[in-house]
Wavefront OBJ file of the C-alpha trace (Angstrom):
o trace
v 0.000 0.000 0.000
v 3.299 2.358 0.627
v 4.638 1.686 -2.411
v 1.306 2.314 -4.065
v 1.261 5.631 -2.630
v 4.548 6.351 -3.282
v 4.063 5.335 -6.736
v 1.230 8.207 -7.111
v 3.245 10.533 -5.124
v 6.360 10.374 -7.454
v 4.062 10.421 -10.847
v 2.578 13.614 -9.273
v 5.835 14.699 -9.188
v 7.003 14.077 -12.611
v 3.722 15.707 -13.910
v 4.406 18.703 -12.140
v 8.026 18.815 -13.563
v 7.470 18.238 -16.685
v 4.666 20.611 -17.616
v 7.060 23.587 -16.965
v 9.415 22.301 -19.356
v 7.080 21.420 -21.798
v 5.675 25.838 -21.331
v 9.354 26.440 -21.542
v 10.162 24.438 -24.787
v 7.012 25.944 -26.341
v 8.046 29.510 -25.344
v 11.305 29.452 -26.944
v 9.918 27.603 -29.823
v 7.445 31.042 -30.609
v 10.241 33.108 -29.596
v 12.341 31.939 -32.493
v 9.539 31.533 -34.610
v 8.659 35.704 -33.803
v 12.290 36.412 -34.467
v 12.443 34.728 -37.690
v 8.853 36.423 -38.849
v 10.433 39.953 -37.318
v 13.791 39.039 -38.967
v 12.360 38.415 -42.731
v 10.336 41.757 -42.027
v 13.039 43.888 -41.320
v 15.378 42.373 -44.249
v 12.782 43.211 -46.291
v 12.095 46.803 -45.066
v 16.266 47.381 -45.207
v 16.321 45.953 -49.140
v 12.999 48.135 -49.743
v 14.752 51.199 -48.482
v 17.896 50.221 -50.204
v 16.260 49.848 -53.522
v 14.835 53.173 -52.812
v 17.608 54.974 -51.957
v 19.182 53.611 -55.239
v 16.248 55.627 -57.273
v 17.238 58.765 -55.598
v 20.863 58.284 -56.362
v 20.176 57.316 -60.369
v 17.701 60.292 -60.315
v 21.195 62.527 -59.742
v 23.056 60.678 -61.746
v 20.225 61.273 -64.602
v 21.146 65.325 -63.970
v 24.822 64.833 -63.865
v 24.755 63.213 -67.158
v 22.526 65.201 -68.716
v 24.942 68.088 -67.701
v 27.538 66.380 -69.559
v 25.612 65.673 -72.491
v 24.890 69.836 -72.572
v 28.698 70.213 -72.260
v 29.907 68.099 -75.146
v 26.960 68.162 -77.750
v 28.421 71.245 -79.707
v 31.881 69.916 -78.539
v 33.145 68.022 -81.981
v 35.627 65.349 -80.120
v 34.511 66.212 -76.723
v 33.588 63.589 -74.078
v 32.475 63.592 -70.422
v 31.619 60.488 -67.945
v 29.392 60.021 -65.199
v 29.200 57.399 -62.160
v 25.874 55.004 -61.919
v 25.591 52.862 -59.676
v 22.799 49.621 -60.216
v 22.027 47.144 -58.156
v 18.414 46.775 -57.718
v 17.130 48.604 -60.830
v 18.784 47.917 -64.780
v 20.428 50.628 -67.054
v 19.437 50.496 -70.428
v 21.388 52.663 -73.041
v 19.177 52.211 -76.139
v 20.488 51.854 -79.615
v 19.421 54.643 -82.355
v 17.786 52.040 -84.896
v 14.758 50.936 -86.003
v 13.949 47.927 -83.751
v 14.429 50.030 -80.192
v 15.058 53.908 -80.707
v 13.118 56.775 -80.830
v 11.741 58.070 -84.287
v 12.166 61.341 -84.247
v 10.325 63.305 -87.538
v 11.042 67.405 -87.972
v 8.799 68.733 -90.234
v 8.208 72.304 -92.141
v 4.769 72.917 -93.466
v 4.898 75.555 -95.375
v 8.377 73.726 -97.504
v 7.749 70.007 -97.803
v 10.528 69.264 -98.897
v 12.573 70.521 -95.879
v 12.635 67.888 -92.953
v 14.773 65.349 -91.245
v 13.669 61.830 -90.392
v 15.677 59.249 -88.472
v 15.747 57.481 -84.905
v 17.503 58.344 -81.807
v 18.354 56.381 -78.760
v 17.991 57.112 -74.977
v 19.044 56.290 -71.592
v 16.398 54.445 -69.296
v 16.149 52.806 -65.468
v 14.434 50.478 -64.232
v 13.069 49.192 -61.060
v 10.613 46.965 -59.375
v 7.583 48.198 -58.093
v 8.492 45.573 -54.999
v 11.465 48.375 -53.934
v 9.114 52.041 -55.365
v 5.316 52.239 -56.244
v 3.645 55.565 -56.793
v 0.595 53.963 -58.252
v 0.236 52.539 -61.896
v -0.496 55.523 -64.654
v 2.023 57.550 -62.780
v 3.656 60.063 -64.630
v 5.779 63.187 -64.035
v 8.986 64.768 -65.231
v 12.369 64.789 -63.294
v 13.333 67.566 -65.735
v 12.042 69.169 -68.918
v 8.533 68.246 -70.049
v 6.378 66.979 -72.876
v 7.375 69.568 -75.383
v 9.328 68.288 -78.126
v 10.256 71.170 -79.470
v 12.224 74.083 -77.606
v 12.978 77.631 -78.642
v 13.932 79.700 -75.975
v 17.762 79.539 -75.000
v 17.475 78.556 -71.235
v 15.232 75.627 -72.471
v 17.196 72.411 -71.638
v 17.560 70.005 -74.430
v 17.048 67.110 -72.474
v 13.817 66.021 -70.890
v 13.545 62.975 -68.071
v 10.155 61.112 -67.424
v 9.357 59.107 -64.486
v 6.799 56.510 -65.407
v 5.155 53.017 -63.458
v 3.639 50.861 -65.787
v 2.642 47.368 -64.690
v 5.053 46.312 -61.940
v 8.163 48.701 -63.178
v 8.870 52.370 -62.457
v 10.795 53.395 -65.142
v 13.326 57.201 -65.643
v 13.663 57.478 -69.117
v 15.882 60.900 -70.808
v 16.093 61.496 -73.985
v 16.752 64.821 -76.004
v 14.539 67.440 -77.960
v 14.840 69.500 -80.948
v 15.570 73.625 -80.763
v 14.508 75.508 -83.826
v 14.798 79.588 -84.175
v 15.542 82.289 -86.179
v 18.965 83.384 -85.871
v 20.291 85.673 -88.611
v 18.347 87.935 -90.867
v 21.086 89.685 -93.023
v 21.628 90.984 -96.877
v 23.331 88.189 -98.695
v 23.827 89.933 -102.585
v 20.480 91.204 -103.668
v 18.625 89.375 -100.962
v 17.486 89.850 -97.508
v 17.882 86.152 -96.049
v 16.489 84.646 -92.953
v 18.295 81.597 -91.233
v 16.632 79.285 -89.542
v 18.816 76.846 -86.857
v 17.357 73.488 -86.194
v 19.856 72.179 -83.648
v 19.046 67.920 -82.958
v 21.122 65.646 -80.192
v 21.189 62.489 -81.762
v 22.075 59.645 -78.818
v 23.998 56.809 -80.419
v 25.261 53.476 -79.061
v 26.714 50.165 -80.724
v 24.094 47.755 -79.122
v 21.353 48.049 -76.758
v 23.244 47.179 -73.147
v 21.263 46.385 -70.103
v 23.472 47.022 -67.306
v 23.828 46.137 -63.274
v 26.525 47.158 -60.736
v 28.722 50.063 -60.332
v 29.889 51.384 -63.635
v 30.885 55.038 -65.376
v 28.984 55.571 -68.554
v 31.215 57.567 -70.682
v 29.281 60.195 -73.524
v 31.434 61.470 -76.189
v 30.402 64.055 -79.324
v 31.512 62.048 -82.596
v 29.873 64.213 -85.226
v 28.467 67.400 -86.091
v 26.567 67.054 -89.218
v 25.003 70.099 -91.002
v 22.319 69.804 -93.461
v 21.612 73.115 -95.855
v 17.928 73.614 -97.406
v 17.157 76.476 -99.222
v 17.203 79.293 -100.539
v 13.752 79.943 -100.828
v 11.578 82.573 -101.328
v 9.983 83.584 -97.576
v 6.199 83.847 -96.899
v 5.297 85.641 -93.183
v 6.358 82.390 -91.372
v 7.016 79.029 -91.254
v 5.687 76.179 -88.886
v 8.001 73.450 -87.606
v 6.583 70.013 -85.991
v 8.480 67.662 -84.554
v 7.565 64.183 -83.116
v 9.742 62.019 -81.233
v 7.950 58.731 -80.494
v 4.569 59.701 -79.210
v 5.132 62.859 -78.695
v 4.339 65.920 -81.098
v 4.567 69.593 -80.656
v 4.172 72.542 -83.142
v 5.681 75.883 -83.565
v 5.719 78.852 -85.669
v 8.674 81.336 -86.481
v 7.998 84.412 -87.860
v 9.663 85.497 -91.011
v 11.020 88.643 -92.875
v 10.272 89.341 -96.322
v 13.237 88.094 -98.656
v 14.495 84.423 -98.626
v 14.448 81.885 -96.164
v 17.252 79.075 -95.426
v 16.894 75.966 -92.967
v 20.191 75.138 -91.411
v 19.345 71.205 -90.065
v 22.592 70.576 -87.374
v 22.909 67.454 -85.831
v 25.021 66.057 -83.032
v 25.471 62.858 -82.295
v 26.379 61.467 -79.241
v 27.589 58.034 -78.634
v 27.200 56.327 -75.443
v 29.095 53.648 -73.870
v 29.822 51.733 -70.540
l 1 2 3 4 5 6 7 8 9 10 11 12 13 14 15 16 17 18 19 20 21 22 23 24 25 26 27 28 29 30 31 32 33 34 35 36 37 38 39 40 41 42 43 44 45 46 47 48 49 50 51 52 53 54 55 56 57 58 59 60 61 62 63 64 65 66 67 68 69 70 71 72 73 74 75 76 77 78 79 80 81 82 83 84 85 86 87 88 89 90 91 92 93 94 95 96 97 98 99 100 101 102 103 104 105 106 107 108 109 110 111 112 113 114 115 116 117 118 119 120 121 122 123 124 125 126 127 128 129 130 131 132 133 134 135 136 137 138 139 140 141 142 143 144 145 146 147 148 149 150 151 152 153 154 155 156 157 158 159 160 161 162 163 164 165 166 167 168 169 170 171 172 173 174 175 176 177 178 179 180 181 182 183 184 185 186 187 188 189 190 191 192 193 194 195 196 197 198 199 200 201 202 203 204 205 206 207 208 209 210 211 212 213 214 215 216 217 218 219 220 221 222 223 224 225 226 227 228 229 230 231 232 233 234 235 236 237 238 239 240 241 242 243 244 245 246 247 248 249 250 251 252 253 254 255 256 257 258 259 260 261 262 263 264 265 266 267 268 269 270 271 272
């Protein structure tokens, strides 16, 4: 009958020992579980923030190489770099051809036979909507605007659009045209009016998507002048240009006499 009770007494026990280990085993068993979930969070929050940090630091990077771009395009020979830096987004210089660039169409209404047609390439970034979102249709300029067509001298050349489409937010720059007026003198007989149409042309060898640290390099290759004209001037003339979906329309006024259209073209190739 002792042992019997004894028996009891030391299953009691056991019971009583044992359910504090098993709350104890549990415990830490939630605990890591919690610091795993809180772990995973917080990597995700620090690669978010990264990612967005990133965009800020491409969207300078966008305005230091545009700045070079301004510096070299009337520069025959001259070149300039600038420092991007990749790792959660991809760089995409874009090739001026057919199957990727930018058809860009300058137009004169009043002379038909006066325009320039070709393609032009373009810089863009991209990154995941999983780092940046600012809601899909989003659309604003980091620089410039929709114009593709400038005439006033402190007009920059280049404009930069911030886009998110699907699950991508996207900085894309590429470069406008600047017509104006910018002689009217006595050449002979005549009374002539010049007309400038100055076009950046962005060239590269291949269309390069690009990750990590790297210094894209822009350098002025060409400067290519195309002559039209003379012809006889009417009150004004209306240029149009269109670079991919974009259109705008402008007219320059004109003296009586003749009229000449002075096309110059730079072209720019990019590399990494």
């Amino acid at each position: 009958m002792k042992n019997g009770k004894l028996k009891s007494l030391c299953w009691k026990e056991n019971r009583k020992a044992v359910s504090p280990a098993i709350s104890t085993v549990i415990i830490i068993a939630a605990t890591i579980v919690l610091v795993l979930v809180a772990s995973s969070y917080a990597y995700q929050v620090l690669e978010r923030q990264k990612g967005a940090s990133e965009f800020d630091a491409i969207k300078k990077s966008f305005i230091t190489f545009d700045d070079a771009i301004r510096d070299i395009a009337w520069d025959k020979g001259g070149a300039r770099s600038t420092r991007f830096t990749a790792n959660y987004g991809i760089l995409e210089v874009i090739p001026a051809n057919v199957q990727k660039g930018l058809p860009i169409n300058v137009t004169i209404e009043e002379y038909p036979t006066v325009r320039y047609m070709n393609f032009t390439g373009y810089l863009r970034y991209n990154l995941s909507t999983y780092y940046i979102t600012f809601g899909n249709g989003y659309r604003t300029h980091l620089f410039g605007d929709d114009k593709t067509l400038i005439s006033k001298g402190t007009e920059n050349f280049g404009t930069a659009i911030i886009e998110q489409q699907s699950k991508w937010v996207s900085l894309t720059l590429f470069y406008r045209v600047k017509a104006s007026r910018t002689a009217y003198v006595k050449v002979g007989t005549d009374y002539v009016n010049y007309i400038e149409i100055l076009i950046i042309k962005i060239t590269t060898t291949q269309w390069t998507p690009i990750k990590g640290d790297l210094d894209l390099a822009a350098k002025n290759n060409a400067i290519i002048t195309q002559s039209y004209g003379p012809y006889n001037a009417g009150n004004k003339c209306t240029i149009s240009v269109q670079i991919g979906g974009l259109k705008s329309t402008t007219s320059i006024n004109l003296e009586h006499g003749k009229v000449v259209f002075n096309f110059i073209i730079a072209e720019v190739y990019i590399s990494a």
